[in-house]
N, C-alpha and C positions, 0 to 999 in steps of 0.2 A: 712431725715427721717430714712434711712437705718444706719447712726452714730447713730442717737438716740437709736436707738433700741439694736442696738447691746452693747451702754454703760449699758441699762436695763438690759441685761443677766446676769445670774448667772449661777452659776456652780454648783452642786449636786454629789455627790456620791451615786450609790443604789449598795447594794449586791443582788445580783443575784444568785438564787440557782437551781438547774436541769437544769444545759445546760451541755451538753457532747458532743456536735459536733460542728465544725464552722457553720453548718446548724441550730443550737440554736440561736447565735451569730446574724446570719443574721437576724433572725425575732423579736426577741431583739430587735434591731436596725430600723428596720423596724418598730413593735408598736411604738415605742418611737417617729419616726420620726412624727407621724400623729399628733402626738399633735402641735397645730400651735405654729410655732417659736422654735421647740424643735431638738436641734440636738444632738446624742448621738454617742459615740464609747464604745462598750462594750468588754473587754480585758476576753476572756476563762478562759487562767491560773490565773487569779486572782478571777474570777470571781464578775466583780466588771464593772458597769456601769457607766462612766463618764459623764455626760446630761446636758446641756449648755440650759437655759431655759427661759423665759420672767419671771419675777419677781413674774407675775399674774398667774402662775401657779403653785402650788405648791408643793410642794415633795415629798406628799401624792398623787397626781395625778398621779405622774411618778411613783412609787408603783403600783398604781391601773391598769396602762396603763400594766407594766411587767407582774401583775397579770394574765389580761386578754389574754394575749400570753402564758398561761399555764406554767409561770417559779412561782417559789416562790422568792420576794421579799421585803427590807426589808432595812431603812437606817443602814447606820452602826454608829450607837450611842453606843455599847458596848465597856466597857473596852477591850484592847488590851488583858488581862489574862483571860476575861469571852473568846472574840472571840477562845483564841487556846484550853481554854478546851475542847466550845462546837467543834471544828474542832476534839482536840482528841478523844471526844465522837463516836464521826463520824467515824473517824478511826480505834478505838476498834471496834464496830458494822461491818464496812466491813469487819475488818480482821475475825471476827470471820463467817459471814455471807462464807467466804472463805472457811477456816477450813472447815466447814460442809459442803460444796459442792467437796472441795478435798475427805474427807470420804467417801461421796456417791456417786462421781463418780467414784476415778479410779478404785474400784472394776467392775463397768461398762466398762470401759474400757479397761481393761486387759482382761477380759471374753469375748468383742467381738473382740478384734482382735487379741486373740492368742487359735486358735481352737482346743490345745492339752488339755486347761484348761477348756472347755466348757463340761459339763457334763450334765446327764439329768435331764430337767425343768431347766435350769440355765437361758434360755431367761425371766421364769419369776420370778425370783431374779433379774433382769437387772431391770424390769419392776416396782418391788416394791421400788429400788432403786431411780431409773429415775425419778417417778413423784415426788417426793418432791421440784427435782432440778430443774425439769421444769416449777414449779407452784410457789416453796416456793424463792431457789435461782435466778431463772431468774422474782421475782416479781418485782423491783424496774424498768426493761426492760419494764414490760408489763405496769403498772403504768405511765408511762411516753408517752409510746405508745398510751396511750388510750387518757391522757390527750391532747397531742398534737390532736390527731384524733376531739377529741370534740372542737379544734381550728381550723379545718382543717389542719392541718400543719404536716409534717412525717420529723421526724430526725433519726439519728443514731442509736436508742432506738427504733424506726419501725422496722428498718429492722433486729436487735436482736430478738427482739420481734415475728416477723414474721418467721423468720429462726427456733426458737425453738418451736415454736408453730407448724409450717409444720413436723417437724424433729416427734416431739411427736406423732402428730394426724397420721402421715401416718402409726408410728411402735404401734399404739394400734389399725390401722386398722386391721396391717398385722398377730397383734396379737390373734386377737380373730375373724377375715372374712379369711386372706388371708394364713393363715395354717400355719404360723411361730410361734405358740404354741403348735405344737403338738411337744409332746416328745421325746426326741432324736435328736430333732432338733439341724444340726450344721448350723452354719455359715462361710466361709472364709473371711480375710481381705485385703484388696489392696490398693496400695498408689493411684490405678486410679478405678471412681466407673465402677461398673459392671453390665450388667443385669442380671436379677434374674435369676434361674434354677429351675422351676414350682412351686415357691414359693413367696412370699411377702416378701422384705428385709427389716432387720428391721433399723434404725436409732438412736437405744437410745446414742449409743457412740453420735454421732453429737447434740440431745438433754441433755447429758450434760457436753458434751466438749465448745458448745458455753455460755453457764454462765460462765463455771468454767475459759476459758483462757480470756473472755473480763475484766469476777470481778476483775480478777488476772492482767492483764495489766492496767485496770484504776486505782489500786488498789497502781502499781508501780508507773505508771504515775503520779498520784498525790502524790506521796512520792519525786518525781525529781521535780515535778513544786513547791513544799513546799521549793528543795531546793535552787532554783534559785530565794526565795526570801529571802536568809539568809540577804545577807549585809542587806537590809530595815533594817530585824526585830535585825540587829545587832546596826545598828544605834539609833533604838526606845532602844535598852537597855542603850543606853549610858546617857541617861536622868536621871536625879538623881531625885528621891524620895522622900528625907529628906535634907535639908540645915540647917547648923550650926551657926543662925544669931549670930551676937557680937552687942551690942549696951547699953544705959547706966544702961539696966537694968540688966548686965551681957552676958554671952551666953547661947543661949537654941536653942532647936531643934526642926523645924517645918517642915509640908509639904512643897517642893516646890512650890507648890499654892499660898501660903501664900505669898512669896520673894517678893519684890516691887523696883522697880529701886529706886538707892541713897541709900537702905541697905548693910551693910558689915556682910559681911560671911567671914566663918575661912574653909579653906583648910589647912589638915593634912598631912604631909606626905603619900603618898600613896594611896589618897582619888582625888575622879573624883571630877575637879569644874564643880559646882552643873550650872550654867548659866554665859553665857557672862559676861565680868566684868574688872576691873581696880584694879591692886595691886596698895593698899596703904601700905602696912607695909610686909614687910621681902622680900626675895631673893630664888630664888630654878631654876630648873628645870623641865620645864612639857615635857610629851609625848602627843604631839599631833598627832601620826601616826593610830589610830584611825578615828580622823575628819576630818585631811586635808591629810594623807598621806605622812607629813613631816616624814623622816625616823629621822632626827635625835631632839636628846633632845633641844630645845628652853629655854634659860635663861632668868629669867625674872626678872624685880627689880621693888621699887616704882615707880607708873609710865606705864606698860608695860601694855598691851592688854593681856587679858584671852580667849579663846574659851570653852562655856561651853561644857564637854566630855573630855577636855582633863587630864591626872593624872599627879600628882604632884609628882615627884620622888625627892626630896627635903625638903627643911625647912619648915616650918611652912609660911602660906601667910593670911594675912586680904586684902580680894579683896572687891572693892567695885561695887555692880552690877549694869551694865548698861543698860541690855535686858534682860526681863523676856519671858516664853512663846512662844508665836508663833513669836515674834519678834527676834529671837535666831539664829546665824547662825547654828545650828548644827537641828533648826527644819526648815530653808529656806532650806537645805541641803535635808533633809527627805522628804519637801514639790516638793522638784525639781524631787527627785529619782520618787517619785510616779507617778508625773504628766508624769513624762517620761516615764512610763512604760503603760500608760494607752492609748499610740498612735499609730499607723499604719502603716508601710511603704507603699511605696506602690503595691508591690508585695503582700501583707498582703490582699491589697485591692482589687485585683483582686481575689487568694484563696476564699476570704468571698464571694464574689460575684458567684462565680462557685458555693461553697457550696451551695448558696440559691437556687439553682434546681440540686444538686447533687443527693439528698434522690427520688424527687418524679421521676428524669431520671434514676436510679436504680433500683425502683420499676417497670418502664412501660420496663427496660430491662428485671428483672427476668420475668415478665408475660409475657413478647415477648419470651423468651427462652424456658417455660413452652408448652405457645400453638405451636412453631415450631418444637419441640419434638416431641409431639404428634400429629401435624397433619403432621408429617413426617412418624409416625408408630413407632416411639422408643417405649420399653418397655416403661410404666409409670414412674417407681420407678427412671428408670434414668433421666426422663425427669424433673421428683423429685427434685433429687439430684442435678443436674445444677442448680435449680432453687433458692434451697436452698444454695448455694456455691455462687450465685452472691447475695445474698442477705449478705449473714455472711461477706464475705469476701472486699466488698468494705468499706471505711474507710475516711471520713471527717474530723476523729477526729483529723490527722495531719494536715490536713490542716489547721484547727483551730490552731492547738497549731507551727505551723511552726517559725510566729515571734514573741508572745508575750514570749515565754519560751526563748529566745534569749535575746530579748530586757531585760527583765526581769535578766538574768544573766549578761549582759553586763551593763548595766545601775548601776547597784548593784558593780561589780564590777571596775567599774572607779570613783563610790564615794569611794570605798575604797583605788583609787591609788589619790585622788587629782581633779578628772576631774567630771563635772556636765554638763550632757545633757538636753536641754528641750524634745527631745522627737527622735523619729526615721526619720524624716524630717532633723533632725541637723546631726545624721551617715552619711544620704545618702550625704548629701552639703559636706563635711567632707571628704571623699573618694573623692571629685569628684575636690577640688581643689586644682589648681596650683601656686596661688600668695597668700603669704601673709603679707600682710603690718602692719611691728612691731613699735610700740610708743618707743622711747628711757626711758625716765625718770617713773621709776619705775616697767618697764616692763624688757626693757634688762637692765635695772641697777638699783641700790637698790632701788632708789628714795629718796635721804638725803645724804649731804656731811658729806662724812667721810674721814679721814685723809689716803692721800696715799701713802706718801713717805716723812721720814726724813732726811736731810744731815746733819750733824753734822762736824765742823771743828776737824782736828785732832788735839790733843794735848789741845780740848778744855775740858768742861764738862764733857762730857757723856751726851751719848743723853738720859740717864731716869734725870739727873739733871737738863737738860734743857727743857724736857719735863713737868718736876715736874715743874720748874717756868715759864713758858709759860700758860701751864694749868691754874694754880693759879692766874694769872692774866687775862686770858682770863674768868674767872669764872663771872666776875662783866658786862659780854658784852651777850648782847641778842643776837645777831647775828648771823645767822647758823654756818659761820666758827667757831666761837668763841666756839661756842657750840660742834661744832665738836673737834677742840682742843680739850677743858675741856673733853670731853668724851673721847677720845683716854689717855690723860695723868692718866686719873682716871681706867682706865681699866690697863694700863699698872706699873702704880705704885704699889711696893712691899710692901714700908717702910712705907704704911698710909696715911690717908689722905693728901691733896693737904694742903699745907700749908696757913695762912692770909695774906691779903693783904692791906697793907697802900697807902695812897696818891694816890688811883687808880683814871685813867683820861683817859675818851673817848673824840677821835681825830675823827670825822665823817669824814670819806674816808681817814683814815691812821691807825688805829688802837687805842689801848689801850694801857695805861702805868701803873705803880705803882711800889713800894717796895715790896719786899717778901726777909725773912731773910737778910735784911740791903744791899741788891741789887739792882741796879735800873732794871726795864725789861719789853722792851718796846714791844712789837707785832703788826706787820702790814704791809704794802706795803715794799717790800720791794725801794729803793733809792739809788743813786749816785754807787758808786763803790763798787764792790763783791770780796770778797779771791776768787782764781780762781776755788776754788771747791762748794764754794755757786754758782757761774756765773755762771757754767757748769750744778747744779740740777737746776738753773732758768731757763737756755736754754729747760732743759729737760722739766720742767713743762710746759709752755710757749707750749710748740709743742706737749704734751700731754692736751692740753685744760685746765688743771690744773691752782686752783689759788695760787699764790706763798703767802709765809707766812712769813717775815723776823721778826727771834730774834736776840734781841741785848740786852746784860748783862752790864752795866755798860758802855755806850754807842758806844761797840764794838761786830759786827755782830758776832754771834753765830753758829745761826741753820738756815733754811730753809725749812717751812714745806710745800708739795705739800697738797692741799686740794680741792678733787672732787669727783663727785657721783661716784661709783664704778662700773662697769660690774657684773653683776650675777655671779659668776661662772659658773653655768648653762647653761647660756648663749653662753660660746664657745661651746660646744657640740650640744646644740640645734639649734643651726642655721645650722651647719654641718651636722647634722643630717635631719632637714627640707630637705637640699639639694638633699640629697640621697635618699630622698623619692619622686625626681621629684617636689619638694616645692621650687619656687624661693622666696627668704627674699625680701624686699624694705624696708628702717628705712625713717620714718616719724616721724618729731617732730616740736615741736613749738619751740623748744631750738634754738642757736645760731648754723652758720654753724659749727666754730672750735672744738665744743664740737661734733657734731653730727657728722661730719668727722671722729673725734678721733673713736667713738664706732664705727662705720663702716667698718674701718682699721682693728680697733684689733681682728673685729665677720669677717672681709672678705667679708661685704656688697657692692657688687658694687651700688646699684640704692640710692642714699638720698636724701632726702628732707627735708631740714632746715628751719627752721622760717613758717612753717605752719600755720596758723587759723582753726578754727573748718570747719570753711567752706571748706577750702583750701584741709584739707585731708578729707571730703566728697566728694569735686570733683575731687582728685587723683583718689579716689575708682573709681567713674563714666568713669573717664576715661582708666584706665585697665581693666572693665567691658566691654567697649566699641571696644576696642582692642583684645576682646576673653578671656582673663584671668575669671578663676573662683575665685575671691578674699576673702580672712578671711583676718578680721582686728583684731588686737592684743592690748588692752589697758586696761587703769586703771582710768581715770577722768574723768571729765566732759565736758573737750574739746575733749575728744573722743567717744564719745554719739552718734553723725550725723554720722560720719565714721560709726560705729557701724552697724548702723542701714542701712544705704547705701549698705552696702556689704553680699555678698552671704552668708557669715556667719562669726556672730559678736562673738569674743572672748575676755571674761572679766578676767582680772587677778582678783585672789579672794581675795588681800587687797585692792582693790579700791573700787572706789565710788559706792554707789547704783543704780546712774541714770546708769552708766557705766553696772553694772550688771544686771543690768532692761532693757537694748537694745540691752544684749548679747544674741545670743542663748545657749553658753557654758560658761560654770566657771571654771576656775581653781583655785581650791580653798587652793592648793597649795601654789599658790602666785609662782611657780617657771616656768619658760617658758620653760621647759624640761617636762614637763606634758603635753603640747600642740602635742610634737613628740607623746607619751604613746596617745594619744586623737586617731588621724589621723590613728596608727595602729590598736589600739581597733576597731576602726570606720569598718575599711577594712577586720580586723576578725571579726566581726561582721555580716554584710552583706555578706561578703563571707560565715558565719555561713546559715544564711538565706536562703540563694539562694540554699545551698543543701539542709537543710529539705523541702523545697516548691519544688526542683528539685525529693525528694525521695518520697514525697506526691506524685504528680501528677505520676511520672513514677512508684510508684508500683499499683496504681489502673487501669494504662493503659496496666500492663503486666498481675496482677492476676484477672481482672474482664474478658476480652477474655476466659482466660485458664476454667475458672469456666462458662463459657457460652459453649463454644465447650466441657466437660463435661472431662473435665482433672484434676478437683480439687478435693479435698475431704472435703466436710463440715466440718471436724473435723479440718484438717489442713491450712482451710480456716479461722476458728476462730483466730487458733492460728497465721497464719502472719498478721492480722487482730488487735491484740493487741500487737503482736509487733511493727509493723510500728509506732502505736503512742508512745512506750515506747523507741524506736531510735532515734525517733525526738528530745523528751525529752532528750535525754542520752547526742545526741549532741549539743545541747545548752548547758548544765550541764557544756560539757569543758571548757567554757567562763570563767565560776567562778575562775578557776584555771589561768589564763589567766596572764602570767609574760611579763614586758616590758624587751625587752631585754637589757643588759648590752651596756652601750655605746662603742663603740670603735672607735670614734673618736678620735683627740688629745686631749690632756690637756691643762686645758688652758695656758696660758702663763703665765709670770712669774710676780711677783708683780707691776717691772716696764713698763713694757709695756700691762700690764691688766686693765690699770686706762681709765675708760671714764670721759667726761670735764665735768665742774662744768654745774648746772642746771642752 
């Protein structure tokens, strides 16, 4: 019943509008919850509610549900370019809403805290000043205050609300009852409050210092959490607009909507391909450092795989498409970034939970401070002034914003290095382990046999001549070797295409033969006696897992081509590197021992495991689980799916299979195992990021809520570290975004011949 149900679920986005503290956040979450079957995480900085829901509830419910928690809510159906206008809408409005509360206060505030400038009637210039700011600028505080009030519920916006409300009513008491309008009235100022000296002290400075420095720090704040969602909105630009179809009615230009897999589109020089897709016609190079974080240019020919986003710094290409839409890796990419950013560590999860009686333990603090004032016999005005100081000066709003402004730049910024998180659950697994067990074939090596090493006898050919007729007779053979040949000679040839081939003849389990330019040239196992310098590269192959390749020209051996899957490059620094971060490697594969030996040797892998089944390296995992190991599994197929999924955290290379990257929790979308090292440190900066804004959260509300209760703070300067703490928090997630993997300095890898892993 509980599978059943949970397969009904569905997933909802709501945008969520007036929350400003994690104390929003909580009862968000809280409505949401009461609808049956409804479970929600709602992310501050984004302002965006994620709702996992029964099918038979609808998402006009969950609207109405938010409604009634006194937020404004609202699916997000609008274009991306309507959403940022109305955000800059928004924007303009506060800034300007600013301006005008800077004007009319700090003439307030220069006037009462510098007594040289205070001349007579100037308290009531303060006074004409004051109320606008108290009424007009701190309205969106008091709005919010009320609303909440009419749900029962007190956030961040209470106790603004309540501090400038106090601040106002006491100095229009003291104004026109308590004698602080009579003429010639001075005032002194002090960093510590005072009791009064037979007069009623006024507060207009604290009445519009708290508008003026909360508008001005959510004001920032929300300029930092706009930016910690560059990469997303960086990625949403990389989507093209308009596609250049070619088809028999000529070419023409239409929306991308319009594309349909099996249509051909034309790539320009210099022009992003518009979607996924397959070059059929021409040769270039793309920059894909954009989508995958590939630094370098990728050559592409008929034939080759496109990533839509990437630019064509090259010829002209007719690609033919293959994923339109949401089926796109570069919108799987966008779809991943989001979802990741909408989760919760779980340090996250305790903050939000504090937060949800943070506001109303604040309130029964300032009224506790209030009555032990005075029924101690302090003046009033001080007992005031404390009262109004623990109100202004405690602060939710970092607590709210401690891991999503993190996550949010972190997450953002590992799509832009290659790496894809599902969520803050995969940082925390990430950090926390010590084994991880890597697949050979296509993970630490290319995954396709390609040619590793020629011998050529001296005083024969030249190995591009023997290349050239190798190649060309290897052309008529399906067989990956063969194909590997033909591709190596076709790459390596100067003087033009690979020449015809006559009288061609496949030998199943010996190779190929035919004429090329009045030659006879046979290719294949190589047989009987070797020149001792063919013998010596067979020994070599032979013991490098390599498959030996003998040419023979007129029926005397030639060449000797080693042919096997190759080592990443990547590959030697990142195992080296795993190491040194406390990461033990183990190579699993299904491959044969001698090839899996070979990669092990040359990466420095002591632990391996050859000839594996699916099953086999699902129960590896179990059992280094079982042994204390925290284990990440490293693969790319579909025999590594169960593994995957078995282990504390599944790592999918990002040219393998979908099942593969559907039971990962990470992608490297890279395709390079040196992304996984860059993964594991972000991971560690990350949470390290964390754990100080949730450390600077809690420790400054534990140092300035005391100091503002024993009557040491001053409601003005209570505002202001009040809108700093949450614009610190922000600042330090921001440094995520900037966030460089360091240069390797490991070795290099080795050198051609001893770089080679054994055939697949």
């Amino acid at each position: 019943m509980a599978a059943e149900l949970m397969a009904s679920l569905v997933v909802t986005d709501v945008t969520v509008g007036g929350m400003t503290c994690a104390a929003c956040v909580r009862r968000v979450e809280k409505k949401l919850a009461k609808l049956e079957g409804v479970t929600a995480t709602v992310n501050l900085a984004t302002g965006l509610a994620r709702v996992s829901h029964p099918a038979a509830v609808a998402p006009e419910d969950l609207v109405t549900a938010v409604e009634q928690a006194g937020y404004q809510a609202a699916l997000p159906e609008r274009e991306d370019e309507e959403a940022d206008e109305a955000a800059s809408d928004e924007a303009r409005r506060e800034r300007e809403r600013i301006v005008v509360t800077a004007l009319l206060a700090v003439p307030v505030l220069v006037l009462s805290m510098v007594p040289a400038l205070q001349f007579r009637n100037w308290q009531w210039l303060c006074f004409v000043l004051a109320a606008p700011v108290a009424v007009w600028s701190a309205w969106p505080f008091h709005i919010r205050a009320l609303r909440g009030l009419r749900h029962s519920a007190a956030t961040m916006d209470t106790l603004v609300s309540l501090g400038v409300a106090a601040s106002f009513s006491w100095s229009v008491y003291a104004l026109f009852l308590g004698g602080a309008g009579e003429p010639g009235m001075r005032m002194s100022f002090s960093l510590v409050p005072s009791a009064s000296e037979g007069m009623a002290h006024l507060y207009l400075e604290a009445a519009v210092s708290v508008p003026l420095f909360v508008l001005t720090g959510r004001f920032l704040e929300a300029r930092a959490r706009r930016g910690t969602g560059t990469a997303l909105r960086s990625l949403a630009e990389l989507a093209a607009k308009k596609v250049s179809v070619r088809d028999e009615q000529g070419e023409r230009s239409v929306p991308i909507e319009q594309l349909r897999v099996g249509q051909v589109f034309v790539v320009r020089p210099g022009e992003r391909v518009a979607t996924d897709g397959r070059v059929v016609e021409g040769s270039s190079a793309v920059d894909l450092s954009l989508v995958t974080g590939e630094s370098e240019p990728v050559e592409v020919s008929p034939g080759s795989a496109l990533v839509g986003g990437a630019v064509n710094a090259g010829g002209l290409l007719l690609v033919e498409a293959t994923a339109v839409g949401a089926d796109t890796q570069l919108a799987r990419i966008t779809r991943l970034v989001t979802e990741a950013q909408a989760g919760k560590a779980r340090a996250q999860r305790l903050a939000d939970a504090v937060a949800g009686v943070f506001v109303p333990v604040v309130l029964a603090i300032a009224v506790t401070v209030l009555g032990f004032w005075l029924g101690a016999g302090a003046d009033p005005q001080a007992a005031l002034t404390a009262c109004v100081a623990v109100l202004v000066v405690a602060c939710p709003c970092a607590l709210g914003l401690a891991t999503p402004t993190a996550l949010m730049a972190a997450t953002g910024r590992g799509a832009q290095l290659g790496v894809l998180v599902s969520g803050p659950q995969t940082l925390e697994a990430l950090q926390h382990v010590d084994t991880v067990v890597l697949d050979k074939t296509g993970t630490l090596t290319t995954g396709h046999m390609t040619v590793a090493e020629v011998t050529v006898l001296p005083g024969a050919l030249g190995q591009d001549a023997v290349m050239r007729l190798a190649g060309a007779v290897e052309r008529g053979s399906e067989h990956p070797i063969g194909r590997a040949v033909t591709a190596y000679a076709g790459r390596t040839q100067a003087s033009g295409p690979l020449p015809g081939v006559t009288d061609f003849a496949a030998l199943p389990g010996h190779g190929v033969s035919g004429r090329v330019d009045g030659l006879t040239v046979e290719v294949g196992a190589p047989d009987g006696k070797l020149p001792r310098a063919l013998a010596k590269a067979l020994a070599e192959a032979e013991e490098a897992a390599h498959t030996p390749v003998l040419v023979r020209v007129d029926g005397r051996a030639k060449a000797l081509i080693a042919v096997g899957d190759l080592v990443r490059p990547g590959s030697y620094r990142a195992v080296e590197r795993l190491r040194r971060l406390g990461i033990r490697p183990v190579l699993a594969t299904g491959d044969r021992t001698a090839p899996a030996q070979a990669v092990a040797a040359a990466l420095n892998i002591d632990e391996v495991h050859a000839r594996c089944t699916p099953e086999g390296k699902a129960a590896l995992v179990r059992r280094l689980k079982e042994d204390g190991a925290r284990v990440a599994v490293v693969g790319d197929g579909v025999n590594d799916a169960a593994a995957l999924a078995a282990a504390d955290l599944g790592i999918a290379m990002g040219g393998g299979t979908d099942v593969a990257i559907g039971a990962a929790d990470l992608t490297l979308v890279r395709g390079d195992i040196e992304a996984l090292v860059d993964a594991v440190r972000l991971a560690r900066r990350t949470l390290g990021t964390i754990r100080a804004n949730l450390v600077w959260a809690f420790g400054y509300n534990a140092v300035t809520v005391p100091l503002a209760m024993v009557g040491l703070l001053d409601p003005m300067f209570a505002a202001a570290a009040m809108s700093v703490s949450s614009v610190l928090v922000v600042a330090n997630s921001l440094r995520l975004r900037t966030w460089q993997p360091s240069a390797a300095r490991g070795r290099s890898h080795p050198g051609t011949r001893g770089a080679k892993a054994g055939a697949r």
